[in-house]
C-alpha positions as CSV (number, residue, x, y, z in Angstrom):
1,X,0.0,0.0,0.0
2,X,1.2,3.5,-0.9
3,X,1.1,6.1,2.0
4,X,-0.2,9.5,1.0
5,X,-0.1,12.6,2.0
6,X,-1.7,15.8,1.9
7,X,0.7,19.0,1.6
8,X,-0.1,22.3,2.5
9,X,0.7,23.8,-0.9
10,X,-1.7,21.2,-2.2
11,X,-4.4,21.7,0.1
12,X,-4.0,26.0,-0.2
13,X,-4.3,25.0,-4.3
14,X,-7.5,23.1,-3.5
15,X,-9.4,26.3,-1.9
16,X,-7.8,28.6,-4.5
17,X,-9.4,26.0,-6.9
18,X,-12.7,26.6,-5.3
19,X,-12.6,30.3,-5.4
20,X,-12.2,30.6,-9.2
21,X,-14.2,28.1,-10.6
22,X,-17.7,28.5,-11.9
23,X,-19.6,26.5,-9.1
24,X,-16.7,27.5,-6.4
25,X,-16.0,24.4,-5.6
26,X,-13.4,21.9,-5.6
27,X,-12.9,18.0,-4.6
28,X,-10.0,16.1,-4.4
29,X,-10.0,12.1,-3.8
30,X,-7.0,10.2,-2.4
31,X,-7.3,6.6,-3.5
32,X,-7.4,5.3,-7.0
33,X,-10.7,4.4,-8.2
34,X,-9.8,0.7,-8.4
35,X,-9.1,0.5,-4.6
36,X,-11.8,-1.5,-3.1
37,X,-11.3,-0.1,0.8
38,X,-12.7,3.0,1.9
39,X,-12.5,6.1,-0.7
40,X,-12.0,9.4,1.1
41,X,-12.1,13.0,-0.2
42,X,-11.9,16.4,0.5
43,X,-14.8,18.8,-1.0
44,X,-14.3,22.3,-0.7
45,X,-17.7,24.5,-1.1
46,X,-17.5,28.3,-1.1
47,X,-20.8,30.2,0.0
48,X,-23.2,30.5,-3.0
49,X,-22.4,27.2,-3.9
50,X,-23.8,23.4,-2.9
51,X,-22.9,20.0,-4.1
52,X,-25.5,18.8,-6.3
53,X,-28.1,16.6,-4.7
54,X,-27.2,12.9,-5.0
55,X,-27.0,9.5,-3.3
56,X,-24.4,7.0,-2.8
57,X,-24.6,3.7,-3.4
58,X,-22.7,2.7,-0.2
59,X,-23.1,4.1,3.0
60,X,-21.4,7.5,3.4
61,X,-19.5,9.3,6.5
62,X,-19.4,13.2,6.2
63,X,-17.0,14.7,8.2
64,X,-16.6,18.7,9.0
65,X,-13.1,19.9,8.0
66,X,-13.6,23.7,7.6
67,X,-16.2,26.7,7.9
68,X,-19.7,26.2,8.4
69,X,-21.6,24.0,6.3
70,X,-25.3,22.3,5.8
71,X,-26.2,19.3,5.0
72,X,-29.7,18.6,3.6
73,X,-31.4,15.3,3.3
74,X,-34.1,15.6,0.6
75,X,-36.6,13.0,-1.4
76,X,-36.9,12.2,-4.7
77,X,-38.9,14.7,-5.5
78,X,-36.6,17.4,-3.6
79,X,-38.8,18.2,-0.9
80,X,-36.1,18.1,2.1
81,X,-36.9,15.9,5.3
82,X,-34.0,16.6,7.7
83,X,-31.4,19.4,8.1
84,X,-27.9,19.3,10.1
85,X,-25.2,22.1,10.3
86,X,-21.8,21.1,10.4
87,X,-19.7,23.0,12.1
88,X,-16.4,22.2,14.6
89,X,-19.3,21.5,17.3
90,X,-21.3,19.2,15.4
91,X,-18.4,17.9,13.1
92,X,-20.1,14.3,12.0
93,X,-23.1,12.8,9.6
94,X,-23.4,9.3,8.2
95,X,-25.7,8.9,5.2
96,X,-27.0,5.2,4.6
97,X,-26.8,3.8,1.5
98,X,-29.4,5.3,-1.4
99,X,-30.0,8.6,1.0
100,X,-30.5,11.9,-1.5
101,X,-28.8,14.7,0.2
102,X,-26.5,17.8,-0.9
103,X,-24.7,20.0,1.4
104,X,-24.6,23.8,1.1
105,X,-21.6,26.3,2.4
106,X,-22.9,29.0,4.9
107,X,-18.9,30.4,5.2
108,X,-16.1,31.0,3.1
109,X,-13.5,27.8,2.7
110,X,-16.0,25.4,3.9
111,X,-15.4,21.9,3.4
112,X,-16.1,18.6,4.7
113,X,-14.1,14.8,4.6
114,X,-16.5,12.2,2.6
115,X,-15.7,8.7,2.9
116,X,-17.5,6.1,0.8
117,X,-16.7,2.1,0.4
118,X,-14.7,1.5,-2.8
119,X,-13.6,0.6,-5.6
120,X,-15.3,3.6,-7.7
121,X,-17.8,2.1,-10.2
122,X,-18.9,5.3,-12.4
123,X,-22.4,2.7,-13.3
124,X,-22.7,1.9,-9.1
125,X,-20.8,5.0,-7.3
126,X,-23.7,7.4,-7.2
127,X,-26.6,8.6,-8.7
128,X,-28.1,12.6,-8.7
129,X,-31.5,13.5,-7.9
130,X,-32.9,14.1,-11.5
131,X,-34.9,17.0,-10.6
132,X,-31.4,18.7,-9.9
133,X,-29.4,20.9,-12.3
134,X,-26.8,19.2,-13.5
135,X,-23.5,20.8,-13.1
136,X,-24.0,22.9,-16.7
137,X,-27.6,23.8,-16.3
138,X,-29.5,27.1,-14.3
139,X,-29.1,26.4,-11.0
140,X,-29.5,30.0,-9.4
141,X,-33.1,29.1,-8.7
142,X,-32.8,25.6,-7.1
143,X,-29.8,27.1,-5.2
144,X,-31.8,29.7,-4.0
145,X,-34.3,27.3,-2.7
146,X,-31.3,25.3,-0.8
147,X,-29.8,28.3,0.3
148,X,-33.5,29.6,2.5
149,X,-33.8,26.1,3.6
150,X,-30.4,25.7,4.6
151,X,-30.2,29.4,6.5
152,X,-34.1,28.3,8.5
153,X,-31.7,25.2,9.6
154,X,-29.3,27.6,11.0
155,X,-32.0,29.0,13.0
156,X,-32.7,32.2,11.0
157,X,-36.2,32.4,10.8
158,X,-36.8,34.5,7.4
159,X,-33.9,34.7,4.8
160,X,-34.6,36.6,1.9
């Protein structure tokens, strides 16, 4: 097995990747897709952004790294059924298997640890909610949406 590492120059690049891109955000994964123990990444969200809604095939930890983030566990017809900040106080979700959720950044250079059972199968890995934008479509308005329901989660009672 090959020991890895995560250098600081590397990890600065990641955020920096996050702050210019057109969904601010940026992922990095650490094993190769072929390696059938646990696969662990790094996703780093900037505010106005959110990972698109999707489930996992596997069961899923999500684990706080940075900022202030919220997770939202919605159906498949988007309506959402559970909220959860994540923050250095509540650092910790697990997602079972088949669970639709997305997480949305309330702070500048969140990101959060996902760890997922391997190997990566691009047919069996994940699947997005189909009523979500895909990464080239409109999203503005479905963020929006995300965005109020993520902020009444916080506890502010009437974003605009």
């Amino acid at each position: 097995m090959t020991l890895f590492s995560l250098p600081k120059k590397e990890l600065t690049e990641l955020f920096e990747t996050s702050k210019n891109t057109k969904r601010k955000r940026s992922a990095k994964n650490f094993q190769e897709d072929s390696y059938f123990g646990p696969q662990l990444g790094l996703n780093v969200i900037q505010p106005d952004s959110y990972i698109r809604p999707h489930f996992r095939y596997s069961d899923e930890h999500i684990i706080w790294y940075s900022g202030k983030l919220c997770s939202l566990v919605l159906d498949e017809s988007a309506n959402v059924g559970k909220g959860q900040i994540l923050t250095r106080e509540s650092p910790y979700m697990f997602l079972p298997a088949e669970t639709y959720y997305t997480v949305v950044s309330l702070e500048k250079d969140s990101a959060i640890w996902f760890v997922t059972q391997g190997p990566f199968n691009p047919d069996r890995f994940k699947k997005n909610l189909p009523s979500s934008p895909d990464e080239n479509g409109d999203y503005q308005e479905f963020f929006k949406f995300l965005k109020k329901t993520a902020m009444i989660t916080d506890g502010l009672k009437n974003p605009n």
